[in-house]
C-alpha positions as CSV (number, residue, x, y, z in Angstrom):
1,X,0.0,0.0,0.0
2,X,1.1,3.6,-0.8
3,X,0.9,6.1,1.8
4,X,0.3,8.9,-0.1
5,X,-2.1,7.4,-2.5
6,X,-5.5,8.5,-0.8
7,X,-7.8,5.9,-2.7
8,X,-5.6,2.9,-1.1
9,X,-5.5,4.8,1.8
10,X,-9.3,5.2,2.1
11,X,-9.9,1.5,1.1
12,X,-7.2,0.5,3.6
13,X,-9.5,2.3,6.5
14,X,-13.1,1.6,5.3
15,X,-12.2,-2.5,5.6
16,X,-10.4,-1.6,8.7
17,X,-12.9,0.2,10.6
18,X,-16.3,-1.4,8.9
19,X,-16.6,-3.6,12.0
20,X,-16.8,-0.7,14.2
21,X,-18.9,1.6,12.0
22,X,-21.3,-1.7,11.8
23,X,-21.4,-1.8,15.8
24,X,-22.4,2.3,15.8
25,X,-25.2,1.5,13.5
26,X,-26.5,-1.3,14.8
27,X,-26.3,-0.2,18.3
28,X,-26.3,3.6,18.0
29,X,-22.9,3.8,19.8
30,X,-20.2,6.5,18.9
31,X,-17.2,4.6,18.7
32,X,-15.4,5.7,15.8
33,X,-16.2,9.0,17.0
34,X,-14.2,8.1,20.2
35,X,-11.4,6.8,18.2
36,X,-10.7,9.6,16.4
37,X,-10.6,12.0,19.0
38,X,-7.8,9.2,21.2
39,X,-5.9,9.6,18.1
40,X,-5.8,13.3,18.0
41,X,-5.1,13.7,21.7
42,X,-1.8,11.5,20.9
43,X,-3.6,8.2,22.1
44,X,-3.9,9.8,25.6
45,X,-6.9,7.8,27.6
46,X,-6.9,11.1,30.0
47,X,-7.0,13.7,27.3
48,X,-9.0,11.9,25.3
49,X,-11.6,11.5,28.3
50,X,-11.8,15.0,28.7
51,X,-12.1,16.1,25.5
52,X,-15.3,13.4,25.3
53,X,-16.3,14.3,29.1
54,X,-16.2,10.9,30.2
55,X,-14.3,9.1,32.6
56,X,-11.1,7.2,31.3
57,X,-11.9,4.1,32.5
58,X,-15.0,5.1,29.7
59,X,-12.4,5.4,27.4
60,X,-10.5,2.0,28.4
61,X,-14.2,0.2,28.1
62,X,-14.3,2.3,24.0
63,X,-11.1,0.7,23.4
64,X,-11.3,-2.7,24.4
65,X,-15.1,-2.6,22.3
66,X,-13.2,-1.0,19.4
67,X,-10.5,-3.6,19.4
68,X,-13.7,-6.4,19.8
69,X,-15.3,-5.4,16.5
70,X,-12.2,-5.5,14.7
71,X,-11.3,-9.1,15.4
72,X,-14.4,-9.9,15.0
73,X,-14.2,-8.5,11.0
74,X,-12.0,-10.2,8.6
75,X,-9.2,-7.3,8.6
76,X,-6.1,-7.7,11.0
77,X,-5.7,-4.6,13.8
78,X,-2.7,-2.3,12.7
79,X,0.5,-2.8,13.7
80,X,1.1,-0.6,16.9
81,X,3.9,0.9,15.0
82,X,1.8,2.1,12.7
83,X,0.5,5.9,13.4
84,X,-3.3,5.8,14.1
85,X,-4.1,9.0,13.9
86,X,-3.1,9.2,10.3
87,X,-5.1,6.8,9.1
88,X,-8.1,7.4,11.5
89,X,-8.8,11.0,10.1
90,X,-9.8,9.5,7.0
């Protein structure tokens, strides 16, 4: 995959986060909402509580759901060394 080629790029996160959007629909959650704002407070469970006004064990309880609906889809998680918030703005 090319990083600067947006189409793979956009590809890349629609199969990657279709488990998650499917779990906001379904259950009217906001969990790719809460993802996106972790990665733009640098993956930081207290900033990113803030900025959602919740507390962080909320935030710990997002995460361990988020990661649930991704092994439960056919795509792999990311590599932690990848950069999430790159990839998540999409």
């Amino acid at each position: 995959m090319q990083l600067n080629d947006a189409e793979q790029l956009t590809a890349f996160a629609d199969r990657t986060l279709a488990g998650v959007r499917h779990h906001d629909l379904r259950r009217g959650t906001h969990l790719l909402h809460a993802l996106r704002v972790h990665a733009n407070s640098k993956l930081s469970k207290s900033e990113t509580a803030q900025r959602l006004n919740v507390h962080p064990n909320t935030v710990s309880q997002h995460l361990r759901r988020i990661e649930v609906c991704w092994r439960a889809s056919t795509c792999p998680l990311p590599k932690p060394s990848w950069k999430w918030g790159k990839w998540v703005r999409l």
